[in-house]
C-alpha positions as CSV (number, residue, x, y, z in Angstrom):
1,X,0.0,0.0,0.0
2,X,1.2,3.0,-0.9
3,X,0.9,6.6,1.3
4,X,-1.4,8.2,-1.0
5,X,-3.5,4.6,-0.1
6,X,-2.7,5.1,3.1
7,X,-3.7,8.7,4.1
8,X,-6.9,7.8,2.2
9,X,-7.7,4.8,4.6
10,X,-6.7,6.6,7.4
11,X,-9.0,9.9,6.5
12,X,-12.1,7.5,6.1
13,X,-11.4,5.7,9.5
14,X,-11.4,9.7,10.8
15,X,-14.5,10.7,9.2
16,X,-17.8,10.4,11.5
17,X,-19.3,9.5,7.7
18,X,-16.9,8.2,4.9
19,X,-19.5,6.7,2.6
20,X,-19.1,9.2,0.1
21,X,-15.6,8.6,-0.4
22,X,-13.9,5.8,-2.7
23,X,-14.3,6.3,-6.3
24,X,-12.9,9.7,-8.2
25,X,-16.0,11.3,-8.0
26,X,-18.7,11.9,-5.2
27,X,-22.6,11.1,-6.2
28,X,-24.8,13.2,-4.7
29,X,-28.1,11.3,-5.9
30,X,-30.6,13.5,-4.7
31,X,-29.0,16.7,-6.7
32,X,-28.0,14.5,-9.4
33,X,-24.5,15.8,-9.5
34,X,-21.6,13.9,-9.5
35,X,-18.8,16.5,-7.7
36,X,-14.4,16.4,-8.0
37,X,-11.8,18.2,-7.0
38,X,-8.0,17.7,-8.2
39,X,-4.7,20.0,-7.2
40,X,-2.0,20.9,-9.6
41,X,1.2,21.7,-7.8
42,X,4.8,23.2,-9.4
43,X,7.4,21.1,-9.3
44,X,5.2,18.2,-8.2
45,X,2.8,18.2,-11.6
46,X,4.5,20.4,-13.7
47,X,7.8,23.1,-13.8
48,X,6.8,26.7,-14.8
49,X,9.4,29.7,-15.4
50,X,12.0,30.9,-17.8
51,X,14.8,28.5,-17.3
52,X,13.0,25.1,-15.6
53,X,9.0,25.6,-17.9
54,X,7.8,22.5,-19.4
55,X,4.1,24.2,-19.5
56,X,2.8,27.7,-20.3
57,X,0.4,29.4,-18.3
58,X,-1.7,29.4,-21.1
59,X,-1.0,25.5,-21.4
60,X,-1.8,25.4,-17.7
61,X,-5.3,26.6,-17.6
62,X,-5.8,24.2,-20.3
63,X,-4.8,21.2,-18.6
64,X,-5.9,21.8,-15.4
65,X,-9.3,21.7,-16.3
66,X,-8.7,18.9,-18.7
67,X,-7.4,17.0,-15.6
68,X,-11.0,17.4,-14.0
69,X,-13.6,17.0,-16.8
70,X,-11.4,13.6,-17.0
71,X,-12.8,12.6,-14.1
72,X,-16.4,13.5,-14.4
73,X,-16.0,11.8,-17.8
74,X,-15.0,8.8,-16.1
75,X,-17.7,8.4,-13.5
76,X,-20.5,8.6,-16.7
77,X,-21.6,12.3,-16.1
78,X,-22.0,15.0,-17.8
79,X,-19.5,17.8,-17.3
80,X,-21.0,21.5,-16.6
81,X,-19.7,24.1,-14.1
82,X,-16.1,24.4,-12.2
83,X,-14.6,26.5,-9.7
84,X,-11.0,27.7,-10.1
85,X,-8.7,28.2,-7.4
86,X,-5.3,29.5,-8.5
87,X,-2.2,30.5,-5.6
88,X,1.4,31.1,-5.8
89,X,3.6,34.2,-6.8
90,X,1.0,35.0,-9.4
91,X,1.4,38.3,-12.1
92,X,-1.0,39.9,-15.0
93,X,0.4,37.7,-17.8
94,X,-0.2,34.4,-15.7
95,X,-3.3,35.3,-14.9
96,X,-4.3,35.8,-18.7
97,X,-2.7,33.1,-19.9
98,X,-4.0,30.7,-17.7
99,X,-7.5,31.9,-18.2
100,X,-7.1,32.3,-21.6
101,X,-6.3,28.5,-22.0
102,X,-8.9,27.5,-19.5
103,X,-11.9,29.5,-21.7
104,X,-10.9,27.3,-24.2
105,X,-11.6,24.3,-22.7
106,X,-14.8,25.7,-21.7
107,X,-15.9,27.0,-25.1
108,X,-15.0,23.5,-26.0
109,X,-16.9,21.4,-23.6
110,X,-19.7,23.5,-23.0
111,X,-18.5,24.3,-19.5
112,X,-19.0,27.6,-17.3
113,X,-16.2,28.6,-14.4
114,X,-18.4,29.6,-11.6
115,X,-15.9,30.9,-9.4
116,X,-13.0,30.4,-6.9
117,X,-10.0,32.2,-5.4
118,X,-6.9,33.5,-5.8
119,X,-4.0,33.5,-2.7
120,X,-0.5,34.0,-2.7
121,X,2.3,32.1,-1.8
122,X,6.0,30.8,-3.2
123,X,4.9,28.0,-5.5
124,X,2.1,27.8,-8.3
125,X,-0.6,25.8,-7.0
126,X,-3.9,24.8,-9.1
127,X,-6.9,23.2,-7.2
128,X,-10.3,22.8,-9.7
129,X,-13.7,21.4,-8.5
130,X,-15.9,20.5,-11.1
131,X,-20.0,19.2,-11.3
132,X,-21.5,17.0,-13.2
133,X,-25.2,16.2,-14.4
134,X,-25.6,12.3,-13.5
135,X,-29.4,13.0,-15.0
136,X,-30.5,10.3,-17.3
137,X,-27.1,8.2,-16.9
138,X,-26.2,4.8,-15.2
139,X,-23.4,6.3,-13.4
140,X,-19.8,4.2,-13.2
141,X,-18.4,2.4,-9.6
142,X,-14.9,1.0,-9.5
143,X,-16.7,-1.9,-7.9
144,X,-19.4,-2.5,-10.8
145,X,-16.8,-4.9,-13.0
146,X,-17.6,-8.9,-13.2
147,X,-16.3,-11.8,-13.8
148,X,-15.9,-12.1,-17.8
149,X,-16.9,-8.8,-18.7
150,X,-15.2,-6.8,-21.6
151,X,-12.5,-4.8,-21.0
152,X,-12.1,-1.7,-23.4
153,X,-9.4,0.8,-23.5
154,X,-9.7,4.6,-25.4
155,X,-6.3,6.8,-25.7
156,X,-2.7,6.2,-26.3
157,X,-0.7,5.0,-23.3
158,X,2.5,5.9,-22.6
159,X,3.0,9.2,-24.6
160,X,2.3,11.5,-22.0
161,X,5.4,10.3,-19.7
162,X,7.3,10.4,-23.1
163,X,6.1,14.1,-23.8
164,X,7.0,14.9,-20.7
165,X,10.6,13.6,-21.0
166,X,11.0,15.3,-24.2
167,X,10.1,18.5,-22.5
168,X,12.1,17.6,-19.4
169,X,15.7,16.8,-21.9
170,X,15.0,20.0,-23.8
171,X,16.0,17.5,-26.6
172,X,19.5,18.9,-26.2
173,X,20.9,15.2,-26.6
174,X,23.3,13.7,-29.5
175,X,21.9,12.1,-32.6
176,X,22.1,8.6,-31.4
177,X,19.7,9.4,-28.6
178,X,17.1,10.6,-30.4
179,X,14.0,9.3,-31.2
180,X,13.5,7.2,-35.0
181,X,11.0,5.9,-36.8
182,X,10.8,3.2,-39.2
183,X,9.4,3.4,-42.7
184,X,7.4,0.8,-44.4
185,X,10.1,-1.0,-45.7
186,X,11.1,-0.9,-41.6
187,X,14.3,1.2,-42.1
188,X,15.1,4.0,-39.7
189,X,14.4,7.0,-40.4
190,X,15.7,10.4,-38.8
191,X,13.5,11.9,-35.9
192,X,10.2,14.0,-37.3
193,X,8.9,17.3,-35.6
194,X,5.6,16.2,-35.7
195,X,6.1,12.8,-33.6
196,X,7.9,14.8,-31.1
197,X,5.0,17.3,-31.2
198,X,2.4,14.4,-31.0
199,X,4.1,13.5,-27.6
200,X,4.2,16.8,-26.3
201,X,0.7,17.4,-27.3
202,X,-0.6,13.9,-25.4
203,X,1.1,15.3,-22.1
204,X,0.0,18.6,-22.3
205,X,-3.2,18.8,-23.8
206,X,-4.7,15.2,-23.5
207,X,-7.6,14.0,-25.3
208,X,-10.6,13.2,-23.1
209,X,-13.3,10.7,-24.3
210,X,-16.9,12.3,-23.4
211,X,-18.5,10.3,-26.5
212,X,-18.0,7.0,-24.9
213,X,-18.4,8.0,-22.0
214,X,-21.9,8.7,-22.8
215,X,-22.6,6.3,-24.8
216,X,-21.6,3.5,-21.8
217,X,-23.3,5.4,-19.5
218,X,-26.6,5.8,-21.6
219,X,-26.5,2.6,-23.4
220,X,-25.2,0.1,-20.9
221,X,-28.4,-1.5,-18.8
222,X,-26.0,-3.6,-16.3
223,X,-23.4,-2.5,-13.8
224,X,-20.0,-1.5,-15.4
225,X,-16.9,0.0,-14.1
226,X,-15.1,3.1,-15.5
227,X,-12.4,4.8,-14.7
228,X,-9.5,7.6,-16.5
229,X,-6.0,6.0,-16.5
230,X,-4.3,9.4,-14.7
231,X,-2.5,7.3,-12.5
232,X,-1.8,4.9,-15.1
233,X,-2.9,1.9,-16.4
234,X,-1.9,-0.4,-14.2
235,X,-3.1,2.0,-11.4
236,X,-6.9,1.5,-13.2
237,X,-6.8,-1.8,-13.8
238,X,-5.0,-2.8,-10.0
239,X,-8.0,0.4,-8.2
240,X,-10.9,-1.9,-10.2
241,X,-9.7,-5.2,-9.5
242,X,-9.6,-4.3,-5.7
243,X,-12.7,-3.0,-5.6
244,X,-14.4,-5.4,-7.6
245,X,-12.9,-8.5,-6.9
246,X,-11.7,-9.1,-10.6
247,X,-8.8,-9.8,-12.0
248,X,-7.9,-8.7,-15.8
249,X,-6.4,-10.7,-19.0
250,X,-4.9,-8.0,-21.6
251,X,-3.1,-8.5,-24.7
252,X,-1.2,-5.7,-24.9
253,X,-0.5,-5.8,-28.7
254,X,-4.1,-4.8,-28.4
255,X,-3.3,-1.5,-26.2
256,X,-3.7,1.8,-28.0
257,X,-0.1,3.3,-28.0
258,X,2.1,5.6,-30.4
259,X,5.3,3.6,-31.1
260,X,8.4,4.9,-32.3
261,X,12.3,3.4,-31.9
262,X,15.1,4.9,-30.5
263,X,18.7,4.5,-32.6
264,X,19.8,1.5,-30.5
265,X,16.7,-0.6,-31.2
266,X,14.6,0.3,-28.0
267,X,11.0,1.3,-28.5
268,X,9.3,4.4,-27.2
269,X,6.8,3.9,-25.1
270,X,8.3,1.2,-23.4
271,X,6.0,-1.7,-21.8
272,X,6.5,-0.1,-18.2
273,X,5.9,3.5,-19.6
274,X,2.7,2.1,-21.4
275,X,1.0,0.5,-17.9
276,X,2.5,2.9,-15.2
277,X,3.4,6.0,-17.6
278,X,0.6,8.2,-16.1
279,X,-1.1,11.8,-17.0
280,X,-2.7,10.0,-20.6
281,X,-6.2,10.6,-19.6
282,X,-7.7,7.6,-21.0
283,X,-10.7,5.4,-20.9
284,X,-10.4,1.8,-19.0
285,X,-14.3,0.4,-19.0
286,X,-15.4,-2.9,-18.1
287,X,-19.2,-4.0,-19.1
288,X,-20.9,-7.0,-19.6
289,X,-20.7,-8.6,-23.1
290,X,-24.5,-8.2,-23.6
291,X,-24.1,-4.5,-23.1
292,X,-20.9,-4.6,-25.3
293,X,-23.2,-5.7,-28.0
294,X,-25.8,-3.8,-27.5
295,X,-22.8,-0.6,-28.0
296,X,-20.3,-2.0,-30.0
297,X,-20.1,-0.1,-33.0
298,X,-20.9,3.0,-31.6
299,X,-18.2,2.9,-28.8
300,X,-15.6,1.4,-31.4
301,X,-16.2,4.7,-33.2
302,X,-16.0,7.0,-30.7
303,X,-12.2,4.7,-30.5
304,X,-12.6,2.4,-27.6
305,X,-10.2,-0.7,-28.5
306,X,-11.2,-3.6,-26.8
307,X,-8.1,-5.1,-24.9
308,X,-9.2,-8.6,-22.9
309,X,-11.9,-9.6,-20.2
310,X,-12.0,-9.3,-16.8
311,X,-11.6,-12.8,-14.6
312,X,-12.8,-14.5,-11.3
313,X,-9.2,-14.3,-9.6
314,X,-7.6,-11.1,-8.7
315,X,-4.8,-12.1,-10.9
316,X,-4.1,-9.3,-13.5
317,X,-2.4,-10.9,-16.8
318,X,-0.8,-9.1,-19.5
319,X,-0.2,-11.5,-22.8
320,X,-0.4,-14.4,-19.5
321,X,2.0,-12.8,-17.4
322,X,1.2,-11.7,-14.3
323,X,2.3,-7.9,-13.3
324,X,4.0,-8.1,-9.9
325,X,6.1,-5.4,-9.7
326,X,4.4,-2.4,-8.9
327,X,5.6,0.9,-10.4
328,X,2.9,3.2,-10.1
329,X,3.4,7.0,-9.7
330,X,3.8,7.8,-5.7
331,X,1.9,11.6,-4.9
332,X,3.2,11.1,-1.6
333,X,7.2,10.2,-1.8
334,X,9.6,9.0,1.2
């Protein structure tokens, strides 16, 4: 267990009433509003400044609400008002480039920022609470999956922690460490601007799924689990297998990811970065295989891939191999 896992268990122990705790969103039934919250931090979720900037404020606002629509997109809801809380050693251009980015996203996803508040203090923090319409929708429950149910994945894994390495090196490395790709004939060819910009693009700007989403949570008559892979893969596979006593069988030729192959053969994303990268935002959805049926061509063209089933045991298989090491992201380091 880690210490995020920890301080969770230890906060619902506290709590005179928990039961609204466990999944990424709180369901408030009799509202029908499914509520989150999530906290950006400098240095801890992203660099900002001159010298050390992997994001833009601009980028920022962007993201941050990106980060929290993910999550209302996951639990089956509909995403429609936020509140925006911004500290740190804050000036004008921050402020409108952040806001700037974060209109964006609103004009995009039909959203409206309702208010929030602004502090100082010696490091940019972010903190976003967002609230979503559960009206008319079978609404998602890491403990919903079954035994055999399909497993569907949407969104490339692995090329936000490879965007984010990219922005981290400054890609001020020699030629024989940077990233190929091969051409039909499966000769290498020199690195392209636009792959490198894909990756960047996955980690700071991911795409969000709100199609399927809807479509599982309109269309699917049984109980299902969803959740966003921000932690990871693994993470959603390992938080759904817990809670639903499941275990999962993957192939993970099957696994949406963008491939490319560094000089010296390796490829990018690696199998590790692919189930524990992080930050890509996807889709991982169990439901039962007469609801799969029943959606099937609709949620394969929104892009969900499916991936494997779920199983009686806890066990979780990739390609029959059991994933024992446990590399997910710690928020809470030693």
């Amino acid at each position: 267990m880690n210490r995020e896992e920890t301080f969770l268990n230890i906060i619902s122990k506290t709590l005179t009433n928990s039961s609204f705790l466990g999944d990424d969103c709180a369901y408030l039934k009799e509202y029908n509003l499914a509520v989150s919250t999530d906290t950006l931090v400098q240095d801890v979720h992203f660099k900002y400044g001159v010298e050390a900037g992997t994001i833009s404020s601009y980028e920022l606002g962007k993201k941050a609400l990106l980060v929290n629509i993910s999550d209302i997109v996951a639990s089956g809801a509909k995403p429609e008002y936020l509140t925006v809380s911004l500290s740190g050693n804050l000036d004008k251009d921050f402020i409108e480039g952040f806001y700037k980015g974060a209109d964006e996203i609103c004009k995009e996803y039909d959203l409206k920022i309702i208010g929030g508040d602004l502090t100082g203090g010696n490091k940019i923090s972010v903190s976003v609470t967002i609230f979503g319409s559960t009206k008319g929708r079978n609404i998602s429950s890491r403990s919903g999956a079954k035994d055999d149910y399909i497993v569907l994945l949407a969104g490339e894994h692995g090329s936000s922690a490879v965007g984010l390495k990219i922005l981290s090196d400054r890609i001020d490395k020699p030629p024989s460490k940077r990233l190929l790709q091969k051409n039909i004939h499966g000769e290498r060819l020199p690195y392209k601007e636009d792959v490198r910009k894909a990756f960047i693009k996955a980690h700071i700007e991911p795409k969000l799924f709100p199609e399927i989403s809807k479509t599982v949570a309109t269309k699917c008559k049984k109980e299902y689990a969803m959740m966003d892979t921000s932690d990871g893969l693994y993470d959603a596979m390992k938080k759904i297998s817990e809670s639903s006593n499941v275990g999962f069988r993957i192939n993970y030729d099957k696994i949406p990811k963008k491939n490319c192959v560094l000089e010296d053969g390796t490829t990018v994303p690696d199998f590790n970065t692919v189930l524990f990268g992080g930050e890509d935002f996807g889709l991982l959805i169990c439901i039962s295989r007469e609801d799969f049926e029943a959606a099937k061509d609709e949620l394969i063209s929104f892009g969900a891939v499916e991936i494997g089933t779920t199983a009686a045991d806890k066990k979780i298989l990739i390609d029959n191999k059991e994933i024992n090491e446990d590399l997910r992201f710690e928020h809470f380091k030693k």
